[in-house]
C-alpha positions in Angstrom: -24.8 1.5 6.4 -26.5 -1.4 7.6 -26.0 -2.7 10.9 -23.9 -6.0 11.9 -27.1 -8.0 11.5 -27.1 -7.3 7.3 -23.6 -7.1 7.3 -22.7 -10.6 8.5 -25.9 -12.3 9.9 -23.7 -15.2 11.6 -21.7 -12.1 14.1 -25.2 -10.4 14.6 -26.2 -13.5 15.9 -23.2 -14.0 18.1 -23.7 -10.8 19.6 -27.4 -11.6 20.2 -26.3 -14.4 22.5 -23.2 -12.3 24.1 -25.3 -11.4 26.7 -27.0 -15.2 27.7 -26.7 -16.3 30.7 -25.0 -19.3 28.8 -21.9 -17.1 29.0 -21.7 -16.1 25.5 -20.5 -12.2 27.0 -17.4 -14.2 28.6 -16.4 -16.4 25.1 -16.7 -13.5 23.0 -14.0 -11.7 26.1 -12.1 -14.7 25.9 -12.0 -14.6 21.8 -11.3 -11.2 21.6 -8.7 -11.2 24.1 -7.2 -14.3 22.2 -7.2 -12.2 18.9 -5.6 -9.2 20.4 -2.3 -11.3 21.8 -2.2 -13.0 18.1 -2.2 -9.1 16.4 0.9 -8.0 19.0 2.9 -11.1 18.3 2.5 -10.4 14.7 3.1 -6.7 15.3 6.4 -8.0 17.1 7.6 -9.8 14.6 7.4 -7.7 11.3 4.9 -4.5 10.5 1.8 -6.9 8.9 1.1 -4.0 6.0 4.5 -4.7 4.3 5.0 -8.4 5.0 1.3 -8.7 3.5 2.7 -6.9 0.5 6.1 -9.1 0.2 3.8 -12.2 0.3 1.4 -11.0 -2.4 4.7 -10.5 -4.9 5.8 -13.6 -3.8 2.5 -15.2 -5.4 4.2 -13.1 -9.0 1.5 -9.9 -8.1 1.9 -6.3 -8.7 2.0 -4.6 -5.4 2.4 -1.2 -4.4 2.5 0.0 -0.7 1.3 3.8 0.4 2.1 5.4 3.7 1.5 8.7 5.2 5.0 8.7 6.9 7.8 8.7 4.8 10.0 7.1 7.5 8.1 4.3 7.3 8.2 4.5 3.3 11.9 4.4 3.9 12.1 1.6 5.9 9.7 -0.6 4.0 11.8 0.2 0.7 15.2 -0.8 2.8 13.4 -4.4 4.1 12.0 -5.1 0.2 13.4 -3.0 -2.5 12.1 -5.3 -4.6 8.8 -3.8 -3.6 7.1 -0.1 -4.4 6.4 1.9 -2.1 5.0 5.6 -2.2 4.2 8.2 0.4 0.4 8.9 0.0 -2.5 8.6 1.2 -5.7 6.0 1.0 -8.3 9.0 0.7 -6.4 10.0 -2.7 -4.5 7.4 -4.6 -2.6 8.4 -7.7 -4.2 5.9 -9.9 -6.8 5.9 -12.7 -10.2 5.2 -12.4 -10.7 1.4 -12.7 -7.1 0.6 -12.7 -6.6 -1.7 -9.9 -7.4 -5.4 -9.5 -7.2 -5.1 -5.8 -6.7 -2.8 -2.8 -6.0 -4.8 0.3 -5.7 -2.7 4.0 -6.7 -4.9 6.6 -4.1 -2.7 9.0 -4.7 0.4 7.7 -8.3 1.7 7.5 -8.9 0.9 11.1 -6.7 4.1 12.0 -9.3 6.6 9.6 -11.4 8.7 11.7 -14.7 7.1 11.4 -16.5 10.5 9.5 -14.0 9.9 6.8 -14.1 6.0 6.4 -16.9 6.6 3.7 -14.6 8.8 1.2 -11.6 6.4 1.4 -13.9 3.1 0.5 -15.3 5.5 -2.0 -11.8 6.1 -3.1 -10.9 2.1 -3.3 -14.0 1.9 -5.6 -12.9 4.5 -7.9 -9.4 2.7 -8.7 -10.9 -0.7 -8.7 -11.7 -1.8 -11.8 -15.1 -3.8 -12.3 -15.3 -7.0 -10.4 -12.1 -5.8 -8.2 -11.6 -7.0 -4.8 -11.3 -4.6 -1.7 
């Protein structure tokens, strides 16, 4: 993999200026202090895996959730059973090769050892079908 500067040339160039004695270093504290407290009152309010799913089916798509932990399986089927949800896991999805329009997990993939982050996107390619979003 590339690093942050071919990835996304604008945050390379953020981080180039983190350490300027314009205090760039103390913004990008400030900013990522700001985000953190936005994630935990969203984590307070509702898990954001399985409201992100509810408001996808809202917009009429075909969502399915996966979790490794059947109690949360349970308790995301109790809060939408209008939703699917499966116990499994992101590194081996029950779906077909090119199946999938989409896999979304924002939430998720942070939590995958880093040595294994390369077979689960390898994974999300395999279901996607061509032109598919991830």
């Amino acid at each position: 993999m590339g690093g942050a500067g071919r990835a996304c040339p604008r945050l390379a160039a953020r981080r180039g200026r983190a350490g300027a004695p314009d205090g760039g270093a103390e913004r990008l504290r400030r900013r990522r202090r700001r985000v953190r407290r936005d994630v935990r009152a969203e984590l307070a309010q509702a898990p954001l895996d399985r409201a992100l799913l509810a408001g996808f089916a809202e917009l009429h798509l075909d969502v399915r959730g996966i979790d490794l932990s059947s109690a949360m399986v349970d308790l995301a089927r109790r809060e939408h059973p209008h939703l699917g949800f499966d116990v499994g896991e992101m590194g081996s999805l029950d779906r077909r090769d090119g199946e999938l329009a989409g896999v979304v997990s924002w939430y998720s993939l942070i939590h995958v050892p880093g040595p294994d982050r390369g077979a689960v996107l390898e994974e999300f390619h395999r279901v996607l079908r061509p032109g598919g979003t991830c």
